[in-house]
C-alpha positions in Angstrom: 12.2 4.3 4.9 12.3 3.7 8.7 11.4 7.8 9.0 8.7 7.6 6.7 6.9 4.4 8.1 7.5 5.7 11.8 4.8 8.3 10.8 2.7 6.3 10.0 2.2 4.1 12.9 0.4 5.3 16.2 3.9 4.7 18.3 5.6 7.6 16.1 8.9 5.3 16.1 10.1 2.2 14.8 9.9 -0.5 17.6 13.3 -1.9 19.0 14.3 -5.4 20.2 13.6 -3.9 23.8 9.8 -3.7 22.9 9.7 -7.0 21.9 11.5 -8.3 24.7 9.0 -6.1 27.2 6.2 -8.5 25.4 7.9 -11.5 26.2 8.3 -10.5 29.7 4.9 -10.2 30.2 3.8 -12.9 28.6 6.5 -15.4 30.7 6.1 -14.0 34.4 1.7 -13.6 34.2 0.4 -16.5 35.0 -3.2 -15.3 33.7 -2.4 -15.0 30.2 -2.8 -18.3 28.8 -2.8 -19.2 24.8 -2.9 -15.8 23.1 -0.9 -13.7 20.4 0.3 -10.8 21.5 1.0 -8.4 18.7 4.1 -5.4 19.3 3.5 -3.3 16.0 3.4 0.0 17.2 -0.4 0.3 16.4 0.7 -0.8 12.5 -2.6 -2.9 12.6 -4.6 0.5 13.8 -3.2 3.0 12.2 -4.3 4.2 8.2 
């Protein structure tokens, strides 16, 4: 399953808990990102 839906998404791998934790990161330590969702899919929402 993981194989076949890594394919399909623009990343070409299933994420790991490292990419969400590089989001978090971002989000926490930049003070010029106020009140938005930031989405770690990979490019799931992009991709066919």
């Amino acid at each position: 399953m993981f194989e076949m839906v890594s394919t399909r998404l623009s990343a070409r791998r299933i994420g790991q808990p490292g990419d969400v934790a590089q989001a978090i990161l971002f989000v926490a330590t930049n003070s010029f990102v106020t009140g938005t969702a930031v989405t770690v899919d990979g490019g799931g929402m992009i991709s066919p």
